[in-house]
N, C-alpha and C positions, 0 to 999 in steps of 0.2 A: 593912751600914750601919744606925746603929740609927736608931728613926723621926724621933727630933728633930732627924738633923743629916739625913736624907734629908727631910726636910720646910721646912728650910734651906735646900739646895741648890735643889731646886726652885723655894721661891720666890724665891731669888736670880735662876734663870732666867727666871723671868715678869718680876719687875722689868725687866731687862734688857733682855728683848723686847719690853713695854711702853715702853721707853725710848728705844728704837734711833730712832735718825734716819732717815729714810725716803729713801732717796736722790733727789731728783728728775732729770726729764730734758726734754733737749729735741731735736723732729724733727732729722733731717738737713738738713732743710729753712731752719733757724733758721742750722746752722752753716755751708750754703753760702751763704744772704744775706750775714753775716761776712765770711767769708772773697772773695765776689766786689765787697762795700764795700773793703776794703783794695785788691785788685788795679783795681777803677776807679777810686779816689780818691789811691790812695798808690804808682802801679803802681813807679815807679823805688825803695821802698822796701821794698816787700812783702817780697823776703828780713832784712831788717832786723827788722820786726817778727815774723817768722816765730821768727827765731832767739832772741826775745826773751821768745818765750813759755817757762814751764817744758816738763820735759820730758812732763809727761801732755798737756797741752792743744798740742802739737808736734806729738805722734804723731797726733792727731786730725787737725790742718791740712795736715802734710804728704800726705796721703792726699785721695783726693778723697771729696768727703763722701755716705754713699750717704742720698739725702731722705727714705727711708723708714725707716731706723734712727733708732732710739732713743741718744740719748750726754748721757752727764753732763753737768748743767744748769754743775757749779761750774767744769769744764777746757773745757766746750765753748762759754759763753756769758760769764757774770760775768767769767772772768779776761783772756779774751782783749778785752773790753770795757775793762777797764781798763789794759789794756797797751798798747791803740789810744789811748785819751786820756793816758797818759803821753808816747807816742809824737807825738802830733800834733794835741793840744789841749790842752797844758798842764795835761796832770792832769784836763780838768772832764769826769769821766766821762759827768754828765748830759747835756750836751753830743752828744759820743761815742755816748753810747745812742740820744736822740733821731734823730739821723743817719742810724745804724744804721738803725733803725725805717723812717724814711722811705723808705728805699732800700729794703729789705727789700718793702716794698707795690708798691714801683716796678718792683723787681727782677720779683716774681711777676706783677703785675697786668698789665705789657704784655708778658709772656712768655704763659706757655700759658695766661692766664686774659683774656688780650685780649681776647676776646670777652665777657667775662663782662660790664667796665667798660663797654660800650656798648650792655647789654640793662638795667641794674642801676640804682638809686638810691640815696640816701643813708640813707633810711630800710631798704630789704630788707638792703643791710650791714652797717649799725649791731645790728639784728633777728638775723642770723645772727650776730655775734658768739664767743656760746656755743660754735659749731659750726666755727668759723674759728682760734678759739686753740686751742681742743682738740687739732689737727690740729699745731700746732706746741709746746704744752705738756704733760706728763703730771700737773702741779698748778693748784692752784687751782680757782676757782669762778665761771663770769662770769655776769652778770645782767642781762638791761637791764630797766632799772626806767625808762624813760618813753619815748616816740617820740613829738613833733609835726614839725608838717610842715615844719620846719625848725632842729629840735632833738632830743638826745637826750641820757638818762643811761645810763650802765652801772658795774656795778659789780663790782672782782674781790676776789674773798674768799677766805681761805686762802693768801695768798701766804710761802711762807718766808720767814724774813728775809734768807736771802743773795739770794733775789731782787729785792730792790728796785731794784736795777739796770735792772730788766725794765722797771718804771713809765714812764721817758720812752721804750724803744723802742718798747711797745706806743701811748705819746702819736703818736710820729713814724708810726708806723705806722698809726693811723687818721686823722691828717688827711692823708699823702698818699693815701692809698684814696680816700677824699672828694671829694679836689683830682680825682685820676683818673677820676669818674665825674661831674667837672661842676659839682661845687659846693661851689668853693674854702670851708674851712671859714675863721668870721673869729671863732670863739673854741674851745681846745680847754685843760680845765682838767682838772689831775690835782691831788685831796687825799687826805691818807692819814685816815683814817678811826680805824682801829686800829693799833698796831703796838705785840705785844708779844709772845706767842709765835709770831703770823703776824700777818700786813699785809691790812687790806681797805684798798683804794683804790679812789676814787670820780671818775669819768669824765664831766665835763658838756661836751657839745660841740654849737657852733651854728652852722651855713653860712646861706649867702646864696640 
């Protein structure tokens, strides 16, 4: 190979690998919340929407999900979200996700972490955050940027763009946390900040 097309090829390969789309993911944890929102909310349907999903994001559901695997952000959360709001919210995924979300806090919080919501405050979970989505994301960047004593900001940075779906679970999913440890939230606002090869979105939320 002579040097100018072997120096060619080569840098055809960095390009490429510099290029590559980075796959995201998310816990098992994420896709058994899913998946036990359809069976509590939709149970007489649940094979319905099961069968409804493609066939990647199927082979995920019909299996029971294990919460400490890692599984593809785009079959195991985005699509089956938007095939739940095709299915039984008129298309408003936002909707859908919100929901999702909620439940998702509700699901965990008075399951094995019951005890947690009755030692805990709004501010020590707002605080941990960072440490809380990490456990259910493998992107992104989260930040809380203010805590008084009856508010907070955070902030997530780096989000894909197929994620924006994620924005109103994680909304549903911090003010029912909130509601759960006593102090029903009575503002919880989600702006997008950036969005253009990724998404920072900006979290201002304020209980009573």
């Amino acid at each position: 190979m002579k040097i100018g097309v072997r120096y060619a090829y080569f840098f055809s390969k960095i390009v490429f690998l510099t290029n590559k789309k980075k796959v995201v993911n998310i816990k098992g944890s994420s896709v058994k919340a899913t998946n036990n929102f359809v069976r509590h909310n939709f149970s007489e349907k649940y094979t319905l929407w099961l069968n409804f999903l493609p066939l990647a994001s199927k082979k995920i559901y019909a299996q029971t999900p294990i919460i400490t695997k890692w599984y593809p952000f785009i079959e195991g959360l985005k699509v089956p979200t938007e095939k739940i709001a095709e299915l039984f919210y008129e298309g408003d995924v936002q909707k859908a996700s919100f929901l999702i979300g909620k439940f998702s806090a509700s699901d965990a919080l008075k399951g094995v972490y019951k005890i947690f919501i009755k030692i805990t405050n709004p501010r020590f979970v707002l605080k941990n955050l960072p440490v809380i989505f990490s456990t259910y994301y493998d992107f992104g960047i989260t930040e809380v940027l203010e805590l008084a004593d009856n508010s907070g900001k955070y902030l997530i940075k780096n989000l894909p763009l197929e994620a924006k779906v994620l924005i109103p679970r994680i909304k549903g999913w911090t003010e029912e946390a909130l509601h759960l440890v006593r102090r029903k939230p009575v503002l919880i606002e989600s702006r997008i900040l950036r969005e253009d090869t990724y998404i920072d979105v900006l979290y201002n939320v304020v209980w009573e």
